[in-house]
LUMZA-197048 format. One record per residue (C-alpha): residue in one letter; x, y, z. Coordinates in steps of 0.02 Angstrom, whole numbers, plus 32768, in hexadecimal, padded with zeros to 4 digits. Example, Ala and Ser with C-alpha at 12.3 -4.5 7.8 and 13.67 -1.06 7.14 Angstrom:
BEGIN
a82677F1F8186s82AC7FCB8165
END
This chain:
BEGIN
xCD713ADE8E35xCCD83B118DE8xCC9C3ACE8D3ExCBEC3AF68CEExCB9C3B1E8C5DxCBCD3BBD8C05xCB253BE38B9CxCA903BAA8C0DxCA193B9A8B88xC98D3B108B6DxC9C63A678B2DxC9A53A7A8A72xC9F639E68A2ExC97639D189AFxC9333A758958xC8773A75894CxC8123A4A889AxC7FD3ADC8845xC73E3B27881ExC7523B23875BxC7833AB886F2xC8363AE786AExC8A03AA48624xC92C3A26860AxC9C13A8085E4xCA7C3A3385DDxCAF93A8E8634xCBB03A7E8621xCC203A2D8699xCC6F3AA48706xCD353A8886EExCD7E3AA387A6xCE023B4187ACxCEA73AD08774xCF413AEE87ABxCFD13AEE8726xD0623AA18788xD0093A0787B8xD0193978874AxCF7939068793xCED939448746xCE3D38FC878ExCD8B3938876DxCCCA395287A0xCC6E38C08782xCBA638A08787xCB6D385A8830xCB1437D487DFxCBB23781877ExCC4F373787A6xCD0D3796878BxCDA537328767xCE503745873ExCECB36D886E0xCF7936CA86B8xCFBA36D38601xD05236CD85B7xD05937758565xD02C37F08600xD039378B8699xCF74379586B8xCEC737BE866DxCE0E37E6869FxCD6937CC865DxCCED384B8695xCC3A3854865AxCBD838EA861ExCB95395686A2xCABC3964866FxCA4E39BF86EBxC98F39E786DFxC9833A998719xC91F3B2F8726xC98F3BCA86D3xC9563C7D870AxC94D3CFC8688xC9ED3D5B86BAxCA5A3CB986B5xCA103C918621xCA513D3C85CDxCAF33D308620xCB1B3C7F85C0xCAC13CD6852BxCB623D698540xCBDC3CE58584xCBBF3C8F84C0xCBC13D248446xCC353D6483E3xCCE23DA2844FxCCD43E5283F7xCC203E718464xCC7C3E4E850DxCC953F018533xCBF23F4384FBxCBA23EC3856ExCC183EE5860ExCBC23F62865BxCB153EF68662xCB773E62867BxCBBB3EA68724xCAF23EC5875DxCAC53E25873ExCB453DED8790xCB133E57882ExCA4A3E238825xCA683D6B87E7xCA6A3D338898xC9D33D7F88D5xC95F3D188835xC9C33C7E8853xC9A53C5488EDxC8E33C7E88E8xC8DA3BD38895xC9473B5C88E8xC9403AD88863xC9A93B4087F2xCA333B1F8873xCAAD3AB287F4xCADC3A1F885CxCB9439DA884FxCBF9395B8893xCC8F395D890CxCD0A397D8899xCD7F391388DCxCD07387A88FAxCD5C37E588BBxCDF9383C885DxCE7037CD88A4xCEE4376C8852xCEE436AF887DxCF7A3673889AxCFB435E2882FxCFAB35358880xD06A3514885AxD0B6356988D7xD0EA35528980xD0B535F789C5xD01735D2897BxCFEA352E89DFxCFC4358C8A7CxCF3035E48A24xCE80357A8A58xCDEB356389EBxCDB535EB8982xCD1B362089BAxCCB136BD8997xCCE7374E89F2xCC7237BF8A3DxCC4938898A1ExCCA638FA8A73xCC2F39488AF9xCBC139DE8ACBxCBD03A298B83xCC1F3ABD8B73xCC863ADF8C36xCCF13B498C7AxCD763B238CFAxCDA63BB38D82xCDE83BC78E45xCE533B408E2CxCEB13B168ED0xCF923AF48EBBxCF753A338EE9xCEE93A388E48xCF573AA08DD4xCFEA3A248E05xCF8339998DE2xCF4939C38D3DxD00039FA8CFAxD02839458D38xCF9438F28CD5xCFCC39658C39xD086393E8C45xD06438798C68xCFED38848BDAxD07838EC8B55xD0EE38618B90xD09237CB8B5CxD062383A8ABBxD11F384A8A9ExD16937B08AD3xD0D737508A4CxD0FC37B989C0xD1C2379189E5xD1A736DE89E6xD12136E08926xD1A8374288EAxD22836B2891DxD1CA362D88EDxD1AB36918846xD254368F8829xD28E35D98854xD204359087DCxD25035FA8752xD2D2356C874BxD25734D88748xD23934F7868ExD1AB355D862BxD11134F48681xD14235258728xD15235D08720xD0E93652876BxD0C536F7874BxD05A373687E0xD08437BB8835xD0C837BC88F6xD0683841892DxCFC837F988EBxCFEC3745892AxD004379289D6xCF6637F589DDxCF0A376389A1xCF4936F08A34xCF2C376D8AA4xCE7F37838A72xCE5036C08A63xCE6B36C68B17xCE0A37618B4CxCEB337D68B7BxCE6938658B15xCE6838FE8B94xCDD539568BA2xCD72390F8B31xCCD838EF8BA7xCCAC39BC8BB7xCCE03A388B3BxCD3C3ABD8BABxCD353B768B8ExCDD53BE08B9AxCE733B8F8BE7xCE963ADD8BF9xCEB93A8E8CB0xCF723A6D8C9DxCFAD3AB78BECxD0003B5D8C34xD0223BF88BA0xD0C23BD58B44xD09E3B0B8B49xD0F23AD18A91xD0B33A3D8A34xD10C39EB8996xD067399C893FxCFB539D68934xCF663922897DxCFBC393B8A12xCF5439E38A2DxCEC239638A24xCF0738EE8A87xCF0C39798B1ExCE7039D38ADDxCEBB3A718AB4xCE873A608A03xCDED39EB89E2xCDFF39D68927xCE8B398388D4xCE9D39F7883BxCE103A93883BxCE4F3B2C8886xCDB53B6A88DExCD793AF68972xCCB73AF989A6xCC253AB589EAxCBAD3A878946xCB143AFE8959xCAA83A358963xCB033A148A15xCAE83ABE8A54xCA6D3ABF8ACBxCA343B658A83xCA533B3F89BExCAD53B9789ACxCBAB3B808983xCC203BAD8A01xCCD23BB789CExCD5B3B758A61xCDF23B7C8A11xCE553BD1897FxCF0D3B95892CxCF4C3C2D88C4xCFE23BF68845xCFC53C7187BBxCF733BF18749xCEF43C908713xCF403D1B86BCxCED73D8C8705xCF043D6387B9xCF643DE58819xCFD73DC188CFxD00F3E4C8918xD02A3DD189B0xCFA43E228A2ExCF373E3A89B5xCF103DB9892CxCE843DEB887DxCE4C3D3F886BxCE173CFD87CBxCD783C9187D1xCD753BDC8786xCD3B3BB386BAxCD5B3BDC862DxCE0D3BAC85E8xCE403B1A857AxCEC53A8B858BxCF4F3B15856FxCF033B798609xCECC3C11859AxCE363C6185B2xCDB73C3E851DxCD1B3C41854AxCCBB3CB585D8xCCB33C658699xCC113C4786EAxCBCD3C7C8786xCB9D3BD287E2xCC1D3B538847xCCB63B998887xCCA23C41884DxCBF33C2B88A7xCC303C1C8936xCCC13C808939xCC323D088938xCBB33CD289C3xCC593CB08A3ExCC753D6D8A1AxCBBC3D908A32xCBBF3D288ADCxCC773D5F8B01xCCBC3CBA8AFCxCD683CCE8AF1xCDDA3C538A97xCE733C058AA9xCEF13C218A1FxCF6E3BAD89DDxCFFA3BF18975xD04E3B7388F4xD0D03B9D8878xD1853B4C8846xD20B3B3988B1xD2BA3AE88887xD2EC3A98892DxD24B3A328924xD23A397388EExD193398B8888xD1D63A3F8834xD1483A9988A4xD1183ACB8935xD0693AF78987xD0763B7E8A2AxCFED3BAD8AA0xCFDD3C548AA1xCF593C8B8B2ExCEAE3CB38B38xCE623D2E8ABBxCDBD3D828A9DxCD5B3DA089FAxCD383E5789F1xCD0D3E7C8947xCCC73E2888B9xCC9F3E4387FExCC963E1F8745xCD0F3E5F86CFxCD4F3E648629xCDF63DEA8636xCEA93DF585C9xCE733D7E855DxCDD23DD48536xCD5A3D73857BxCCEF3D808619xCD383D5686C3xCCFC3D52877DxCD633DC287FCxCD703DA788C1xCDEF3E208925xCE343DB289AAxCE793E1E8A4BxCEEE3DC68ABAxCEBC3DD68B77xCF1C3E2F8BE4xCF913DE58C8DxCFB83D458C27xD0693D058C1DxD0E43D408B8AxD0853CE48ADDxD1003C408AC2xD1143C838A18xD1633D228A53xD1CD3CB38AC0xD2143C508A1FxD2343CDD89BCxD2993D318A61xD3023C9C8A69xD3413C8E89B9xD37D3D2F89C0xD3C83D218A52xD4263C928A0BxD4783D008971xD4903DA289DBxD46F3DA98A90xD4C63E4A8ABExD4673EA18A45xD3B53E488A83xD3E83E558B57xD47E3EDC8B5AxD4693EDD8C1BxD4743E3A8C91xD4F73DC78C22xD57B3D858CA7xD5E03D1F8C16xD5B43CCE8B79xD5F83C388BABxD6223BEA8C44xD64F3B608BFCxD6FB3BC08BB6xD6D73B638B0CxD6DA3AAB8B6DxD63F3A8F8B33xD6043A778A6ExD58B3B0E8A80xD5AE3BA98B07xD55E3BA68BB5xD4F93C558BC8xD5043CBD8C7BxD4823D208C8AxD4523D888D3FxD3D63E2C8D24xD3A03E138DEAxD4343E328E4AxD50B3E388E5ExD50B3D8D8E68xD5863D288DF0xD5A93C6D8E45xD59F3BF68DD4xD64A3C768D57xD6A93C4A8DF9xD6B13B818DCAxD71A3B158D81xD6A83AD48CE5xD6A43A1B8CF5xD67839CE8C3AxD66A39108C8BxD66638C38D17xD71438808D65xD70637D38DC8xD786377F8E1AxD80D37228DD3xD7D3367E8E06xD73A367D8DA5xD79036888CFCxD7EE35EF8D41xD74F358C8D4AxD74834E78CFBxD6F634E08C3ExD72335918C13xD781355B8B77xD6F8350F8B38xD6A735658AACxD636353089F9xD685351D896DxD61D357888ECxD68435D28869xD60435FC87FExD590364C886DxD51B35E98906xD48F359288DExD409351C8956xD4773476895FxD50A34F589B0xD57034BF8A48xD53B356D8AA6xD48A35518A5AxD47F34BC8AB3xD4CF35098B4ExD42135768B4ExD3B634E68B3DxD3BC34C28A95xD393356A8A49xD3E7361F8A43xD39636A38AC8xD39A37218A3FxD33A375D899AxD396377888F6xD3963838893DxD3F1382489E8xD34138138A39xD33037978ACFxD2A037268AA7xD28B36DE8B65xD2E037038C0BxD34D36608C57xD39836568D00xD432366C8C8ExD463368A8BE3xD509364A8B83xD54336BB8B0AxD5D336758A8CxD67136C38AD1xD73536DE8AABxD73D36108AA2xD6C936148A15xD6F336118959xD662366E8924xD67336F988D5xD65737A48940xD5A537B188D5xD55537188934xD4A63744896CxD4DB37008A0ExD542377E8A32xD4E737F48A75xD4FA385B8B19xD5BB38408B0DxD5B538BB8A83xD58939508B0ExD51739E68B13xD4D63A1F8A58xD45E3A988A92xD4823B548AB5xD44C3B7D8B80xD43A3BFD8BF9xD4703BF98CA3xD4063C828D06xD3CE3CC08DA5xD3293CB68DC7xD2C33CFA8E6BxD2713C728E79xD3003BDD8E70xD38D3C498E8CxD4053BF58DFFxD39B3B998D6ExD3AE3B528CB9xD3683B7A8C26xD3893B408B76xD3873BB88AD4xD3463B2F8A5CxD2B53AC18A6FxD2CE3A128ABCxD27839818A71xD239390F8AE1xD2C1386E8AF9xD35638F88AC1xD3E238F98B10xD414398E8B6ExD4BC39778BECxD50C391B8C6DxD4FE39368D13xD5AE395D8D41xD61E393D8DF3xD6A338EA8E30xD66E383A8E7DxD695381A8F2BxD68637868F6FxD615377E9026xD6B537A790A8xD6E838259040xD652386B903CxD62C386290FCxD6DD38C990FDxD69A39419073xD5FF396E90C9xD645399A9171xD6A23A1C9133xD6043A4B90CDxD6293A409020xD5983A1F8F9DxD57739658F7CxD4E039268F0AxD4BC38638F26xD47E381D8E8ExD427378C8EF2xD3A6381C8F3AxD36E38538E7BxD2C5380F8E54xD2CE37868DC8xD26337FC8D47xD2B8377A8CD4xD22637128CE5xD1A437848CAAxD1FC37918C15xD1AF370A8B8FxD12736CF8C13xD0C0367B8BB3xD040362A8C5CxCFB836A68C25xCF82364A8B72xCFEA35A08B9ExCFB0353C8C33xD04F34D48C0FxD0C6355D8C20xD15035398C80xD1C935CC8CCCxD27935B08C89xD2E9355D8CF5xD38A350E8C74xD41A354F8C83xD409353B8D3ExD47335C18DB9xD49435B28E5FxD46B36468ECExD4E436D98EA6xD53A36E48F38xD5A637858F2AxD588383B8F2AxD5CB38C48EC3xD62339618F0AxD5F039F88EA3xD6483A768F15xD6D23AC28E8CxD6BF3A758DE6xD6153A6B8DA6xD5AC3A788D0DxD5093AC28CDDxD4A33A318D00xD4C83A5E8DCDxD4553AFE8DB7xD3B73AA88D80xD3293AB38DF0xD2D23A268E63xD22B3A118E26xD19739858E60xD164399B8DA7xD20E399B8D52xD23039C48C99xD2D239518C96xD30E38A98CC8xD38F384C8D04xD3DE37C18C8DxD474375C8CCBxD4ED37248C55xD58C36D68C2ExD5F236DB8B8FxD6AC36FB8BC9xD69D366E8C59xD63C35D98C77xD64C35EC8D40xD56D35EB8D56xD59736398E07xD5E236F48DBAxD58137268D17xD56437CA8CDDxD4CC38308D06xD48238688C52xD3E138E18C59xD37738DD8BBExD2CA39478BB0xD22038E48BEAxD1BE39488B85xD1D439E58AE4xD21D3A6C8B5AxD2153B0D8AEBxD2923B888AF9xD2B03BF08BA4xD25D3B928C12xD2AD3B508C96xD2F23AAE8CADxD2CE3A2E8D5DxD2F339968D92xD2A939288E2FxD339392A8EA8xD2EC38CD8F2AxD2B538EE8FC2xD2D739939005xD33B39779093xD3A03903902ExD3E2398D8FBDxD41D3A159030xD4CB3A1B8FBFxD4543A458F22xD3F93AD78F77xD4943B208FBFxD4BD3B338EFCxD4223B6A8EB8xD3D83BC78F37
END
């Protein structure tokens, strides 16, 4: 690995006095480049004075933000452009064409006097929400205490070896987990003080609460060097649900301007360098043709994101023209609305592209605007974007989208709530049509038999905290009000058939079966894989892990005449990364109520099956392994329910951690 600095210019932190004397003029503040779909709304502040944000009753949070005053040197042309940039609309076009030639030569008089570099904060220093002292979540979070810049070393990371590459999608995945499992817990907590009365009710937002633990405790990724072009462990097609966890990861620095940079006072040569770029169509003059993106500079609109007054050429729009000078490229981030996810939105990274062109122009609206053709690289993988817009139509009409490798549309034959794809474009092959689809697992007699198992709650009304199968769980339910599973347990107790809730308990959950549309498919590199056509939230359920139990002689029979057995006693217990809270909470403790005795019984898979037998082994797996038990109370035979460890957008493939790789010859027979 190989990290240095990409401009190797002369520390200039601070820009030399100028010879003459030059006078005080105000500047405006320069409004970041918002994005319309997010709700949170932080700004610039002055260095010298303090942000804060408070809750109110009427929108759920509000800022103060000073006046932005700078004492500045102006250069002629500047000061003609903001003469243009204020006249009259109906001059706009008979000033273009010398508009777009002071645009070119502006660069070349600025930077002859250093001190009329403007000089602007991080954007995002100090635009976190604190979380409000009344919550449990909340009590992990130490001491404020005043955070620190975000480095102005500008790196680049190449030559990675596999074990680094590995080791950073591990730090990024732990990292999205904790993010995730955080957010899960605010949004819980939110909820339960809803019914403590008026007083007690919160109105911060998950997704900020998380990123503000996270950051109290220094688990912001790279936030020590500003990295050029791709970031160690985010891979193309990488999906997040809220723009603070692009920050948390260091995709995306800022939490709510659209162009990323380096502020021209922490260049070491004076001068902006934009890193990253989220495009969501919040200009009306932006254009995404996909490869090729006209991107709209920053300024310039009101509340109502229209275009009123003429943008500027300084901050983002700065730098988005010295990274095309230098040929920077810059990562691009694609955010726009999506149904299937829990905030309305989604934000997809795209790849690497470079800034080829830039210019001024005359914009819809009528006023002056700042162009920058973005060019996607070449040998990157398919943009994630692409990949979501693929999938939905392959949901509505997949013969018309593939005509050629569709095996059957669903394996399942209508067992399941949703159809089971078969897809093969690689070879003849088509195993897993020749199965018996297995919907749930079949154990033996006996354990149905097992003492307890007409013991149920007696909730008619719907299950609430003080429930009998609450308490079975330790006191609380393992699921959100949306099916999610807040924490993995050795075991989880779903209400079953004894029950008197009604079928719309929360805590019935993974009983329900599959409600996501997937794809079994070969692959060339797994042989038989999984992929799902919707996107997976992170704590959704997604199916059992299906088989018919055996108990250890039957096995020993079973596998000499070499039928397929999985033995859930080799899976890893991924369970427990799930809702690890160690990394903020020294007191932490790993679940261990309900308690389980070893599982002590294997599974033949040989002729009745169901999709979860094709997914792939993986160190790094996508999916875990939750036992549970809702139509027995026999702690020795639950079901095996897999639920997603982390967003999973649509076609990628699914894994799990089988074990040890000797121990799970029966699974590679099958997928290999």
């Amino acid at each position: 690995m190989e990290m240095g600095s990409v401009i190797p210019f002369e520390d200039l932190n601070f820009p030399p006095e100028p010879t003459t004397p030059t006078p005080t003029m105000i500047f405006p503040k320069i409004e970041p480049k918002l994005e319309p779909l997010d709700e949170f709304t932080p700004q610039s502040t002055n260095p010298n004075s303090n942000f804060s944000f408070s809750f109110n009753s009427s929108s759920g949070f509000s800022n103060t933000s000073p006046q932005l005053n700078a004492t500045s040197s102006q250069p002629p042309s500047l000061n003609t452009l903001e003469n243009v940039q204020g006249s009259d609309e109906s001059g706009v076009h008979s000033e273009y064409y010398r508009i777009s030639e002071l645009f070119r030569t502006a660069f070349a008089q600025r930077l002859q006097r250093h001190g009329d570099v403007e000089a602007f904060e991080d954007p995002d220093c100090r635009a976190i929400i604190p979380v409000s002292n009344d919550s449990q979540v909340s009590d992990i979070v130490i001491a404020r205490r005043k955070y620190e810049k975000r480095s102005s070393e500008l790196v680049r990371v190449t030559d990675l070896k596999p074990e680094d590459e590995q080791y950073f999608r591990d730090l990024v995945r732990k990292t999205r987990m904790l993010y995730d499992s955080l957010r899960i817990l605010a949004i819980l907590e939110d909820e339960n003080n809803q019914h403590l009365g008026p007083s007690r009710q919160t109105r911060g937002r998950g997704d900020l609460k998380a990123s503000q633990m996270m950051r109290e405790h220094g688990l912001w990724l790279n936030r020590d060097k500003r990295t050029v072009g791709a970031i160690p462990g985010v891979i193309v097609g990488d999906l997040f649900l809220y723009r603070m966890e692009l920050c948390v990861v260091g995709l995306h620095g800022t939490p709510q301007a659209g162009i990323d940079y380096l502020p021209a006072n922490r260049s070491s040569n004076g001068e902006p360098i934009a890193t990253s770029v989220i495009a969501s169509g919040g200009y009306e003059d932006d254009e995404d043709a996909g490869d090729v993106i006209i991107y709209t500079g920053q300024g310039g609109q009101d509340k109502n994101s229209r275009q009123v007054v003429h943008q500027k050429l300084e901050g983002g729009n700065l730098a988005l023209e010295r990274s095309m000078h230098y040929g920077i490229e810059v990562r691009v981030i694609r955010g726009f609305k999506y149904a299937g996810s829990s905030s309305g939105k989604v934000y997809v990274y795209d790849g690497l592209y470079r800034i080829t062109e830039s210019w001024f122009d005359v914009g819809k609206s009528g006023f002056g605007v700042y162009k920058y053709k973005l060019v996607r690289i070449e040998n990157q993988p398919d943009m994630g974007s692409a990949v979501l817009r693929f999938a939905e139509s392959l949901r509505t009409r997949p013969l018309e989208v593939r005509p050629v490798g569709y095996i059957s549309l669903d394996i399942s034959r209508k067992k399941e709530n949703v159809p089971v794809f078969l897809f093969n474009d690689i070879d003849n092959d088509c195993d897993p049509a020749c199965y018996d689809y297995l919907l749930k697992t079949v154990f033996p007699p006996y354990v149905y038999q097992h003492a307890g198992n007409g013991s149920g709650c007696e909730c008619t009304d719907g299950c609430g905290n003080n429930c009998f199968c609450a308490m079975k769980n330790g006191g609380q339910f393992a699921y959100d009000m949306n099916g999610i599973l807040l924490r993995g347990k050795p075991v989880v107790f779903e209400c079953g058939p004894h029950c008197s809730c009604p079928p719309t308990c929360r805590n019935r959950v993974s009983q329900k079966g599959v409600r996501n549309r997937f794809e079994v498919f070969r692959s060339r590199e797994t042989g038989w894989g999984v992929r799902s056509l919707d996107l997976l939230l992170a704590g959704s359920f997604i199916c059992e892990y299906t088989g018919v139990v055996l108990t250890q002689e039957q096995a020993q029979i079973f596998t000499m005449n070499g039928d397929s057995l999985i033995y859930p006693s080799h899976f890893a217990e991924r369970w427990a990364e799930w809702g690890d809270l160690s990394r903020i909470d020294s007191n932490y403790v790993r679940p261990a109520y309900p308690s389980i005795p070893p599982l002590d019984f294997a599974m033949d898979v040989s002729r009745m099956r169901n999709l979860a037998c094709y997914m792939s082994h993986s160190s790094s797996p996508n999916v875990l392994v939750q036992p549970v038990l809702y139509d027995h109370n026999n702690v020795s035979f639950p079901h095996l329910m897999l639920f997603a460890m982390e967003n999973i957008p649509p076609l990628r493939e699914l894994s799990i951690d089988y074990g040890m790789a000797d121990d799970y010859t029966g699974k590679l027979a099958i997928c290999n």
